[in-house]
DSSP file (Angstrom, degrees, kcal/mol; ACC not computed):
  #  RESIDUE AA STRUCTURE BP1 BP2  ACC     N-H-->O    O-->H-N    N-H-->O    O-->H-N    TCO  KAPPA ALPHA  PHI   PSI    X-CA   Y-CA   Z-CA
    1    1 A X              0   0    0      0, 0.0     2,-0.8     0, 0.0     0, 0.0   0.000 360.0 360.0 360.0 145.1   42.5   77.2  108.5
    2    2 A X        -     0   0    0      2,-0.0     5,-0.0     4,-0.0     0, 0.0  -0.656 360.0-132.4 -84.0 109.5   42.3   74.2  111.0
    3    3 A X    >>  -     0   0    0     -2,-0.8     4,-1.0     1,-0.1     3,-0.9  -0.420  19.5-119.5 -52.4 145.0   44.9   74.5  114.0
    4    4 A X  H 3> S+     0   0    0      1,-0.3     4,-0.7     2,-0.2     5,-0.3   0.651 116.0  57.7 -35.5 -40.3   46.9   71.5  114.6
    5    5 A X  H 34 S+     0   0    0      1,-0.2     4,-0.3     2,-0.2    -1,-0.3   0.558 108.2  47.0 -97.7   1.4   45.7   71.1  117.9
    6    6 A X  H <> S+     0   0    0     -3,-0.9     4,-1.5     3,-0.1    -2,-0.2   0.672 115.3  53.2 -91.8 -20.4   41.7   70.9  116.4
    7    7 A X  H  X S+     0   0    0     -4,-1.0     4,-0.8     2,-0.2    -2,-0.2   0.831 111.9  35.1 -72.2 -35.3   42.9   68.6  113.9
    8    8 A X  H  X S+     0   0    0     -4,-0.7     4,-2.6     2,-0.2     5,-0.2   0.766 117.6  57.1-106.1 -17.1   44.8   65.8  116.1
    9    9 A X  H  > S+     0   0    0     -4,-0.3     4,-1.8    -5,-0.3    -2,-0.2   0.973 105.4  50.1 -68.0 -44.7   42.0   66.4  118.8
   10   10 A X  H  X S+     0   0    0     -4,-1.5     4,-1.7     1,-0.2    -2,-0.2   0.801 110.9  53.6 -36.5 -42.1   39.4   65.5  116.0
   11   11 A X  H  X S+     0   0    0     -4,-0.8     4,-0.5     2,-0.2     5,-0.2   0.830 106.2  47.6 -72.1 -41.6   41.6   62.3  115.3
   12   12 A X  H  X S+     0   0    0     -4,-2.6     4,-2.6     1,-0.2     3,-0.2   0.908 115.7  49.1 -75.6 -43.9   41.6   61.1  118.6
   13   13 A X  H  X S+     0   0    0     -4,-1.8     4,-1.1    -5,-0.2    -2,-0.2   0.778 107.7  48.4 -25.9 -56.0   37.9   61.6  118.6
   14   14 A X  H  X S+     0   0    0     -4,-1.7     4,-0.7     2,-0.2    -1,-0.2   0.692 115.1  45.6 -81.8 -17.6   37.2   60.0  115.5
   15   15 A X  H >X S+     0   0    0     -4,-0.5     4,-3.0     2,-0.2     3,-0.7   0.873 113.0  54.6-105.1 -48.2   39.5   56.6  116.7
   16   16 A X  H >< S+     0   0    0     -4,-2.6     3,-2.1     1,-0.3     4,-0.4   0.654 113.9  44.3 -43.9-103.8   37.5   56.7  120.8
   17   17 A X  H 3X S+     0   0    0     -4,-1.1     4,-0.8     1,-0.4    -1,-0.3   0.184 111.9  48.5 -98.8 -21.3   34.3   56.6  118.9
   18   18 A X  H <X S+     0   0    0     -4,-0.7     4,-1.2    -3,-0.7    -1,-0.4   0.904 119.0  43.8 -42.2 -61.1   35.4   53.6  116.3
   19   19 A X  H << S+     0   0    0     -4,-3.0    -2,-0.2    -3,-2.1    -1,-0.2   0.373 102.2  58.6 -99.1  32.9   36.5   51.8  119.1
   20   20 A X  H >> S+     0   0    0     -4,-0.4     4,-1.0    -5,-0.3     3,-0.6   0.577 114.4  44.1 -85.8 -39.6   33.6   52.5  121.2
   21   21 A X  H 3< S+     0   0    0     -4,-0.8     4,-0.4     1,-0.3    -2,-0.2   0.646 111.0  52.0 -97.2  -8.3   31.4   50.7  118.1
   22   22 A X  T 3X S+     0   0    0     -4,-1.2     4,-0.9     2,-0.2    -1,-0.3   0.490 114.8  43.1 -93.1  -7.0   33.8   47.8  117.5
   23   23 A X  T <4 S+     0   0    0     -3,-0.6     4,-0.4    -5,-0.2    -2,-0.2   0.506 116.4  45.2-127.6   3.3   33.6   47.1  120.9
   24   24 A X  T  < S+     0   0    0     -4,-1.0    -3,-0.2     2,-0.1    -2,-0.2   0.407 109.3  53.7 -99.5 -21.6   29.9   47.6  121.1
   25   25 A X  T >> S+     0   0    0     -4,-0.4     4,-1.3    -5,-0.1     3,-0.9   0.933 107.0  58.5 -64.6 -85.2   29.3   45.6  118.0
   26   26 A X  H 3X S+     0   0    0     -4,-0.9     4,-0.9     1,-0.4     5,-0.2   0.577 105.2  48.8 -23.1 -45.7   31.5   42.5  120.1
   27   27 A X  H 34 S+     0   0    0     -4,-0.4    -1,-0.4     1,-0.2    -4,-0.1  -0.273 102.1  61.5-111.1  61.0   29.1   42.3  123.1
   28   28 A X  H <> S+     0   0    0     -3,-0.9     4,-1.3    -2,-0.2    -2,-0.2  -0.010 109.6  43.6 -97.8 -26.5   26.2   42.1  121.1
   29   29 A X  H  < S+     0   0    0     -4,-1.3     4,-0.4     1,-0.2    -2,-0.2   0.762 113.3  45.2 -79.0 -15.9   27.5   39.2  119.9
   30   30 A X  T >< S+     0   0    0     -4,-0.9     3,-1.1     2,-0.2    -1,-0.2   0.757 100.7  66.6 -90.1 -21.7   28.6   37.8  122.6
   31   31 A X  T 34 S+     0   0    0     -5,-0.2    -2,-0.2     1,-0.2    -1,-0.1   0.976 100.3  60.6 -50.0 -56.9   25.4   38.7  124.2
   32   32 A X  T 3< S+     0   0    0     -4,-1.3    -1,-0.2     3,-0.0    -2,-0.2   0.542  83.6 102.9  -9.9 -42.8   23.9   36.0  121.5
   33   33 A X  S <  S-     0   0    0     -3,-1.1     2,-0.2    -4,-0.4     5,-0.1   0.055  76.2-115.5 -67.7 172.2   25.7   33.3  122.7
   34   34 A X    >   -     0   0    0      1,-0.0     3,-1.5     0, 0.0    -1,-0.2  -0.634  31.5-110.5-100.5 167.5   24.6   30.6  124.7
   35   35 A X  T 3  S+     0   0    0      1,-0.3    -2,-0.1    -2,-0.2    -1,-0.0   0.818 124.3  46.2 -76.3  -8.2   26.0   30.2  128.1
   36   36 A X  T >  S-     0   0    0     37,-0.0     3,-0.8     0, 0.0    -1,-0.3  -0.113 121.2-110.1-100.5  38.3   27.9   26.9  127.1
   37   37 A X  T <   -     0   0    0     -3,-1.5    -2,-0.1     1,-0.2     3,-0.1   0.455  69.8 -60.8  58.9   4.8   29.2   29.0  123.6
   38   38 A X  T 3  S+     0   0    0     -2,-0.3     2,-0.6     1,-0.1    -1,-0.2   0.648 101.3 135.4 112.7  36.3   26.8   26.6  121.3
   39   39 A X  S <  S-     0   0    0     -3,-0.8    51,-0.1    33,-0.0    32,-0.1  -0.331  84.7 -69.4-121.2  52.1   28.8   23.2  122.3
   40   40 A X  S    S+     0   0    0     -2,-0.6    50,-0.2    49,-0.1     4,-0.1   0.652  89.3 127.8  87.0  20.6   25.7   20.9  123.0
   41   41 A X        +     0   0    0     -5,-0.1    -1,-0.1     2,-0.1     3,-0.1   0.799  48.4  95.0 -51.5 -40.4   23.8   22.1  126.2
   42   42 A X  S    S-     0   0    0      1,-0.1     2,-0.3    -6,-0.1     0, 0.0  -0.265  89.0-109.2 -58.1 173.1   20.5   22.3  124.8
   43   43 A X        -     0   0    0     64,-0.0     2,-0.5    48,-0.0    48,-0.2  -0.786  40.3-173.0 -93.5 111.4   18.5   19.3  125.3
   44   44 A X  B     -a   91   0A   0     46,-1.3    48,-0.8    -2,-0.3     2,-0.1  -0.934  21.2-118.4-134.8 149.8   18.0   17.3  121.9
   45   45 A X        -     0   0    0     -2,-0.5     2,-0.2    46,-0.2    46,-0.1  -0.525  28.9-114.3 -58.6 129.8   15.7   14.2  121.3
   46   46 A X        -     0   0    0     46,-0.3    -1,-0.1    -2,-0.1    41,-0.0  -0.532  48.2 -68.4 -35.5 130.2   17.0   11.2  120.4
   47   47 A X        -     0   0    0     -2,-0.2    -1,-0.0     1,-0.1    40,-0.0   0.448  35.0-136.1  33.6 157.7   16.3    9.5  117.0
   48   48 A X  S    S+     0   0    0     -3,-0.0    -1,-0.1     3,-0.0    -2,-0.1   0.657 106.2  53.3-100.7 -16.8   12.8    8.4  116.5
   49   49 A X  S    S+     0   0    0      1,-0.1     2,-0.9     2,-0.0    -2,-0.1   0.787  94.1  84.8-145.9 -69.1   14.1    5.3  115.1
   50   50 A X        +     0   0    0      1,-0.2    94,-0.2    93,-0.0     3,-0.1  -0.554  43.1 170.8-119.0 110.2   16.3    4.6  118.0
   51   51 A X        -     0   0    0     -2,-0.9    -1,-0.2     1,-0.3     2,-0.1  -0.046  60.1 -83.4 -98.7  28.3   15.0    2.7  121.2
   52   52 A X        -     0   0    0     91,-0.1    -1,-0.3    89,-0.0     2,-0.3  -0.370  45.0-121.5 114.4 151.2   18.0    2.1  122.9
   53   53 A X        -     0   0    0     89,-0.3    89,-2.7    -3,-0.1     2,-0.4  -0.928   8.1-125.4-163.1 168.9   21.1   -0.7  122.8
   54   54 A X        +     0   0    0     -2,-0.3     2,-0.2    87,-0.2    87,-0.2  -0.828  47.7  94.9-102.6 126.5   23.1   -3.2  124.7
   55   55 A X        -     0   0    0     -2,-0.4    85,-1.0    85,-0.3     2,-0.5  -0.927  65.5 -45.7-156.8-157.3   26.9   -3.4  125.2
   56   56 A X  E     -B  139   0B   0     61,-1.8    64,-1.1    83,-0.2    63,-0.4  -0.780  41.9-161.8 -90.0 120.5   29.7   -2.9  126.8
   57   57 A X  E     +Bc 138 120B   0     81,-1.8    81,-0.7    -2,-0.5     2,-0.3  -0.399  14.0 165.7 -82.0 172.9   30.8    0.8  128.5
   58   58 A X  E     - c   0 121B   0     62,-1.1    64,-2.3    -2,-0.2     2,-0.3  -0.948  23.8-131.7-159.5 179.7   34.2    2.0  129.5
   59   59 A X  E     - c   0 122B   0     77,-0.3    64,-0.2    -2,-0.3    65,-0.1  -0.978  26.9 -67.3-142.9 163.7   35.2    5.5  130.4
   60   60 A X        -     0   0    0     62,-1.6     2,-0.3    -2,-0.3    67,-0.1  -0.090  41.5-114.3 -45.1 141.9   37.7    8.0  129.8
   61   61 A X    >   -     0   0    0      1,-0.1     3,-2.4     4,-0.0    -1,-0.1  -0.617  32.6-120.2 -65.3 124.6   41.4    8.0  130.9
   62   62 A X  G >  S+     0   0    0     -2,-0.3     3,-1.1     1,-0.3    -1,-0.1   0.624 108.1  69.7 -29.4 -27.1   42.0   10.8  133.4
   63   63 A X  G 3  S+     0   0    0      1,-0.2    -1,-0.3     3,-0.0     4,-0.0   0.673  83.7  60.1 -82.3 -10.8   44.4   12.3  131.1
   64   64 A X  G X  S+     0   0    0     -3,-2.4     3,-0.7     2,-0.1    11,-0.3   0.152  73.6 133.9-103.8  16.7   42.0   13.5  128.2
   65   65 A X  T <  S+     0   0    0     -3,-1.1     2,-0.5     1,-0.2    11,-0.2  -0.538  82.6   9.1 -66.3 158.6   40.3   15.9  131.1
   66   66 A X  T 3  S+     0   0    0      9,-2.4    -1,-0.2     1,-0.2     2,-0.2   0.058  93.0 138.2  34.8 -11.5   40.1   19.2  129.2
   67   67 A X    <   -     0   0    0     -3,-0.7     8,-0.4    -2,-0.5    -1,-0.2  -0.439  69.1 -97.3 -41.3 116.7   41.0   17.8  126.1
   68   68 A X        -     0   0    0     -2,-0.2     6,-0.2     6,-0.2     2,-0.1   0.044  43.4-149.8 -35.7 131.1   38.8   19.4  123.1
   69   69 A X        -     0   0    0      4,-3.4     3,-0.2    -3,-0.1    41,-0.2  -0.363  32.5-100.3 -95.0-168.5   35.8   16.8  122.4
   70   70 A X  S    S+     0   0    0     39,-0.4    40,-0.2    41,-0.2    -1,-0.1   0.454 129.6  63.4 -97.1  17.7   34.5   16.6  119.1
   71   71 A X  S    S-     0   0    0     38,-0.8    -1,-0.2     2,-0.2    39,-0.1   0.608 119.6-119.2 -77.2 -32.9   31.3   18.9  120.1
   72   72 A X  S    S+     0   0    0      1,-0.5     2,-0.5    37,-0.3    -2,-0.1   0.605  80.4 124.9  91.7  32.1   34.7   21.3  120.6
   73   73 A X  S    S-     0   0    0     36,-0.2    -4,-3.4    -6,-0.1    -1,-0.5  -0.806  72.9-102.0-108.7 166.3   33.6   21.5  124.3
   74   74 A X        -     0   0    0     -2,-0.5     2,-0.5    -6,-0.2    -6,-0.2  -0.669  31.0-124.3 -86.0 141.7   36.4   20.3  127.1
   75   75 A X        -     0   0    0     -8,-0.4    -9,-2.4   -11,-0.3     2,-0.3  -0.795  30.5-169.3 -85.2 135.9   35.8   17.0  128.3
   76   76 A X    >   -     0   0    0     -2,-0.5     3,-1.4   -11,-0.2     5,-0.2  -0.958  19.8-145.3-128.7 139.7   35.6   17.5  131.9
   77   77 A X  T 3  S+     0   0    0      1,-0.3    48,-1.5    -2,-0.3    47,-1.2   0.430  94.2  67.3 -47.9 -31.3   35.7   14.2  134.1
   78   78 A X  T 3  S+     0   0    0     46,-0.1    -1,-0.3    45,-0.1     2,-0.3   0.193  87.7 105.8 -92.6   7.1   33.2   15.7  136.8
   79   79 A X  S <  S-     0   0    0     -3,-1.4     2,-2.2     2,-0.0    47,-0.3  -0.836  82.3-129.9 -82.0 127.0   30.5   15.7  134.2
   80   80 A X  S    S+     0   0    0     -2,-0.3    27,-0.8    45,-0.1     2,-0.3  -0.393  70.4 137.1 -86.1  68.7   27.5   13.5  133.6
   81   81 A X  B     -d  107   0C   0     -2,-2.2    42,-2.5    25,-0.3    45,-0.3  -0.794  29.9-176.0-131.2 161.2   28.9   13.2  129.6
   82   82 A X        -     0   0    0     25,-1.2     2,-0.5    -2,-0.3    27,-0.5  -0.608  24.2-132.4-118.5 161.6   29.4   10.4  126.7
   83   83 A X        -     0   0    0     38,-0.4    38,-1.2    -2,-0.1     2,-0.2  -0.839  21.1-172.9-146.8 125.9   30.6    9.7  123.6
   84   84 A X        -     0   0    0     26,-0.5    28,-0.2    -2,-0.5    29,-0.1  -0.758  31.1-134.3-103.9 150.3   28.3    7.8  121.1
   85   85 A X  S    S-     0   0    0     34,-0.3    26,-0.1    -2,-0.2    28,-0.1   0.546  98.1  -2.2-110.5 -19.3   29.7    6.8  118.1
   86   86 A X  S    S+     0   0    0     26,-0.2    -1,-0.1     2,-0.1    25,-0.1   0.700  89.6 109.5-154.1  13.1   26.3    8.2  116.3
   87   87 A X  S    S-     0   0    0      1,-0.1     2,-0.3   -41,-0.0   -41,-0.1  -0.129  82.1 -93.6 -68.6 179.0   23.4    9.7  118.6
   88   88 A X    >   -     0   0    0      1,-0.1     3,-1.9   -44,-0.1    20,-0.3  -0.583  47.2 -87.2 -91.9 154.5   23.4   13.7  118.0
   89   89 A X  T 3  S+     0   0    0     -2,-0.3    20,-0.2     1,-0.3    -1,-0.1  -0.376 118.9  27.3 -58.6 142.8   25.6   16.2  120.5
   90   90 A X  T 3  S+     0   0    0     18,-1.6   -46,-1.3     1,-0.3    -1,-0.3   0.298  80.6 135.4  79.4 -12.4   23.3   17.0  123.3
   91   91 A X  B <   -a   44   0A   0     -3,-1.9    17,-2.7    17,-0.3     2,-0.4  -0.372  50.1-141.8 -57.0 137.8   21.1   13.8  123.3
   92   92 A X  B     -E  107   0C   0    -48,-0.8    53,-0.6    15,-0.2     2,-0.4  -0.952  21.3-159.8-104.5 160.3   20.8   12.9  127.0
   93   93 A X  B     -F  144   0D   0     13,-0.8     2,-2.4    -2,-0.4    51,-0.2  -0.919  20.4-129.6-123.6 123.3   20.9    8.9  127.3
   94   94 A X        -     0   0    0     49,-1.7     2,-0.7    -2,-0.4    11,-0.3  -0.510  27.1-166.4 -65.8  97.4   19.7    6.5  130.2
   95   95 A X  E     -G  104   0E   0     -2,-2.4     9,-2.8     9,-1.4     2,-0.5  -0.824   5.7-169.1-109.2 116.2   22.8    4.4  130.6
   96   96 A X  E     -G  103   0E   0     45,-2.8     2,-0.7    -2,-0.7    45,-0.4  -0.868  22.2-134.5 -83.7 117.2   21.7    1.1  133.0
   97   97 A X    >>  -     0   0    0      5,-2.4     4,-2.0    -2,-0.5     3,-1.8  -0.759  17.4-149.1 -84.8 111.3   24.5   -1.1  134.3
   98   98 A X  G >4 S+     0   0    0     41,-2.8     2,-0.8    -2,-0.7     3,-0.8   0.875  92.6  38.7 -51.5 -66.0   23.1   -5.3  133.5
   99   99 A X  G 34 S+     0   0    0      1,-0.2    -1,-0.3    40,-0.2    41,-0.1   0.349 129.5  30.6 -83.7  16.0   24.8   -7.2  136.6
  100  100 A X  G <4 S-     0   0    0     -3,-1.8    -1,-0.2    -2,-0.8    -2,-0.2   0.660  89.4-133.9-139.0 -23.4   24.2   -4.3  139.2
  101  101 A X    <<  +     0   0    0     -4,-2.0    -3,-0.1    -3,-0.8    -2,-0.1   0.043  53.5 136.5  92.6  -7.4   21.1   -2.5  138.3
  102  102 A X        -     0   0    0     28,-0.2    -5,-2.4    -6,-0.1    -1,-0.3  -0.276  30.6-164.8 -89.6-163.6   22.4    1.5  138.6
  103  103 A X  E     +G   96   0E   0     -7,-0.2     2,-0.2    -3,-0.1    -7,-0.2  -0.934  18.6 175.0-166.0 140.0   21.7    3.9  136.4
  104  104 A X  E     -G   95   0E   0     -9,-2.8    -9,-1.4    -2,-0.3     2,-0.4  -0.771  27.0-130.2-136.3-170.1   23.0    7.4  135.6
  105  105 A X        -     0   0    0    -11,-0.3     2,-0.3    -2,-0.2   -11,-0.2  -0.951  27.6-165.1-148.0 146.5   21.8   10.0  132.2
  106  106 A X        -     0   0    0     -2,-0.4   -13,-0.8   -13,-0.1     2,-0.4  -0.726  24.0-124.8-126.0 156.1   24.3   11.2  130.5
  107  107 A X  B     -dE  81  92C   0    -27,-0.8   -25,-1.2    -2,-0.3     2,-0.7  -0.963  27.4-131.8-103.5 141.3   24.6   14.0  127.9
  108  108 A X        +     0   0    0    -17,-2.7   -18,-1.6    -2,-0.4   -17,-0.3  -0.791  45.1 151.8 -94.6  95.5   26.3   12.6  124.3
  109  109 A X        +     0   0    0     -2,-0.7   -38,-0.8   -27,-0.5   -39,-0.4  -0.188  59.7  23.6-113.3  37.5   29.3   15.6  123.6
  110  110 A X  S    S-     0   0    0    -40,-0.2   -26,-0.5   -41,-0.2    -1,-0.1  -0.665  83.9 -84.9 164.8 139.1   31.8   13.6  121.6
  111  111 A X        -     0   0    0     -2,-0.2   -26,-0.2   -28,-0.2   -41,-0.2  -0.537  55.0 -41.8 -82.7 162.1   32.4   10.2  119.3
  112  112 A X        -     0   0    0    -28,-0.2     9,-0.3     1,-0.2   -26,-0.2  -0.532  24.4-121.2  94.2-131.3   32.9    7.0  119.9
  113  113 A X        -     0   0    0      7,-0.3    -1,-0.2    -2,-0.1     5,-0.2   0.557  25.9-164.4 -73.8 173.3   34.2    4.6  121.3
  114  114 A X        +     0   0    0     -3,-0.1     2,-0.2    -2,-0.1     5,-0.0   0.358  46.7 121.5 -97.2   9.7   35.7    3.0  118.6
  115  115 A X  S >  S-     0   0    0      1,-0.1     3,-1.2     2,-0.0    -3,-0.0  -0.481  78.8-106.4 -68.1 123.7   36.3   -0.7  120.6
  116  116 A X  T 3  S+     0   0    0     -2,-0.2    -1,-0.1     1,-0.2     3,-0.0  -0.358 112.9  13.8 -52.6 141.8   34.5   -4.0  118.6
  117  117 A X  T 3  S+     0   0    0      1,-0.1   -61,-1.8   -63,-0.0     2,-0.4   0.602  99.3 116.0  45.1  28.2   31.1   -4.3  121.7
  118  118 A X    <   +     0   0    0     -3,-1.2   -61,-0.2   -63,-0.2    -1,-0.1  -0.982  36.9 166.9-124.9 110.7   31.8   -1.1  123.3
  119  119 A X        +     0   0    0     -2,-0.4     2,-0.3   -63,-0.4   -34,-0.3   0.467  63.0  21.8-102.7   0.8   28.6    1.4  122.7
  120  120 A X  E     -c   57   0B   0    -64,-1.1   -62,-1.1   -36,-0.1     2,-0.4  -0.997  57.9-157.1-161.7 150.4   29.1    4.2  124.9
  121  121 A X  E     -c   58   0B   0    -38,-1.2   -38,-0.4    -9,-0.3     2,-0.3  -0.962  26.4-163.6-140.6 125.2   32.2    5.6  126.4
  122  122 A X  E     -c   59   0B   0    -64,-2.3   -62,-1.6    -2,-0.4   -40,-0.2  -0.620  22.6-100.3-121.5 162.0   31.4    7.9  129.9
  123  123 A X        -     0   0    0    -42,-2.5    -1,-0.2    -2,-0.3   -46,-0.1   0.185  44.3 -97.3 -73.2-154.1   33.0   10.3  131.8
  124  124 A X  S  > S+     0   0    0    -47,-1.2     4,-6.0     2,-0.1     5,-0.4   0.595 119.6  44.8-110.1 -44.5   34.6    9.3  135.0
  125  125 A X  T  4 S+     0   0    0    -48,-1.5   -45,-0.1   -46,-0.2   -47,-0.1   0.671 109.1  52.3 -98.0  -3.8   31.7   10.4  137.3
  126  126 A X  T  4 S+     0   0    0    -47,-0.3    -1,-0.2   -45,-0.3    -2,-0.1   0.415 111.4  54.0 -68.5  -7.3   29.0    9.0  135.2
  127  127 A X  T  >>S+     0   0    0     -3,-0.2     5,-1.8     2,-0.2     4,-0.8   0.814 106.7  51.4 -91.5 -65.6   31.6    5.8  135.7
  128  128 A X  T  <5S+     0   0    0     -4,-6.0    -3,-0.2     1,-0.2    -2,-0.1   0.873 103.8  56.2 -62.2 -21.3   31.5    6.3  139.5
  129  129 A X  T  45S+     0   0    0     -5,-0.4    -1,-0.2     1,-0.3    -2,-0.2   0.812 112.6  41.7 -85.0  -9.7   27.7    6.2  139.7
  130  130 A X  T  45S-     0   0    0     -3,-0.2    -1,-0.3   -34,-0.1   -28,-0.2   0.758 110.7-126.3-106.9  -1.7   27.7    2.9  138.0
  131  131 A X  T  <5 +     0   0    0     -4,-0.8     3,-0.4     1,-0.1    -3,-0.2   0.655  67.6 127.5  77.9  11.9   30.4    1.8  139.9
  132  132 A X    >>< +     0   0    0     -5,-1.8     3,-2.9     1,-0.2     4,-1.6   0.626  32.8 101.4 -65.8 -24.4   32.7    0.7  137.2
  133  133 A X  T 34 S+     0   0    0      1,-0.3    -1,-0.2    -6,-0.3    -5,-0.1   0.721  84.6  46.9 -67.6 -23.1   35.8    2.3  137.9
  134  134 A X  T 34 S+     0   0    0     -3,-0.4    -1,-0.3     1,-0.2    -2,-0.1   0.527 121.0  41.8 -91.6  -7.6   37.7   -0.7  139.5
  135  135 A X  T <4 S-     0   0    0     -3,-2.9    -2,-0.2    -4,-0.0    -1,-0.2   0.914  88.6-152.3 -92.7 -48.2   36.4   -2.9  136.5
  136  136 A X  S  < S+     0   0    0     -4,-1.6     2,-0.4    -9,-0.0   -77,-0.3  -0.123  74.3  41.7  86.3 -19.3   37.0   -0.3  133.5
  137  137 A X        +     0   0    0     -5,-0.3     2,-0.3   -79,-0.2   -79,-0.2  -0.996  67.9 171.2-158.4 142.7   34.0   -1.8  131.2
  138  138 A X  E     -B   57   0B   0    -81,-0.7   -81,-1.8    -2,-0.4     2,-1.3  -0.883  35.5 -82.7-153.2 119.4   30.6   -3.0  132.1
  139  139 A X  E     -B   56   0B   0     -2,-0.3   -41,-2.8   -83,-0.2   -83,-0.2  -0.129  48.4-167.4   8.5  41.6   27.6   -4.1  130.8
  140  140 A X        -     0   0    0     -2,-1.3     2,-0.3   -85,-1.0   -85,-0.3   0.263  35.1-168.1 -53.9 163.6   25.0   -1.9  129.6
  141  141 A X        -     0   0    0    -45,-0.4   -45,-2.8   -87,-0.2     2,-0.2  -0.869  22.8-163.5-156.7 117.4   21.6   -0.9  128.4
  142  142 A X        +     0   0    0    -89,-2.7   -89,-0.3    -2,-0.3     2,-0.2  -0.694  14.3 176.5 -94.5 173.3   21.2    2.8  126.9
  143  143 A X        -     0   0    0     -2,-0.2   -49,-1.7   -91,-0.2   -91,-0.1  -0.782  38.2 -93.1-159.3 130.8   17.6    4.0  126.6
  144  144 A X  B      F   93   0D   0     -2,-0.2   -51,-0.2   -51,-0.2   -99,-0.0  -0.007 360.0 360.0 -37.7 157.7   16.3    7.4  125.5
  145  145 A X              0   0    0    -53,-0.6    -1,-0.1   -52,-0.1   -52,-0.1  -0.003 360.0 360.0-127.6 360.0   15.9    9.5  128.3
């Protein structure tokens, strides 16, 4: 007959080594991951189809920093990120400003915008490098990157 105290020591045993393999299963999956969790770092081509257009940019309101994009990554404002209303997540784009001539590349992590002549909508520091912020909207020319 099994003594109590081989019995509950077996039990304790048997639940250590379950969650020794649930928790050895978990970081092999996490091992998987990519270092951004799957949310649009890699690098993807634009289109073949699609050489580029002219409109107007604008950028995000300071207030949607960290807000979920629709890649499900956090917008963050200190990023050289976009939103295209149809390029793929991860496309980077050559965003030109007409009347001034700079130029940033951008990554596309999130739609829109959704403004009639507005083709691209940029973070706040892709904003400063074109020198927009005091305008809000400028002039553009995307180009594959």
């Amino acid at each position: 007959m099994i003594s109590l105290t081989t019995y509950a020591t077996g039990l304790v045993a048997s639940r250590l080594l379950r969650g020794a393999l649930a928790l050895l299963v978990l970081l092999l999956i996490a091992g998987c991951a990519g270092r951004d969790g799957g949310r649009g770092g890699e690098r993807v081509s634009a289109p073949s189809g699609w050489h580029g257009e002219q409109g107007q940019a604008s950028f995000y309101a300071d207030r949607y920093h960290g807000r979920r994009t629709a890649s499900g990554e956090a917008h963050d404002r200190n990023a050289l990120t976009a939103a295209h209303r149809s390029l793929p997540f991860g496309t980077r784009v050559r965003v030109t400003r007409l009347d001034n001539g700079r130029e940033t590349v951008v990554r596309i992590n999130d739609r829109g915008p959704f403004v009639r002549g507005r083709v691209i909508d940029l973070s706040r520091r892709a904003a400063e490098e074109l020198d927009m912020l005091g305008q809000g909207v400028a002039e553009v020319q995307l180009s594959p990157e």
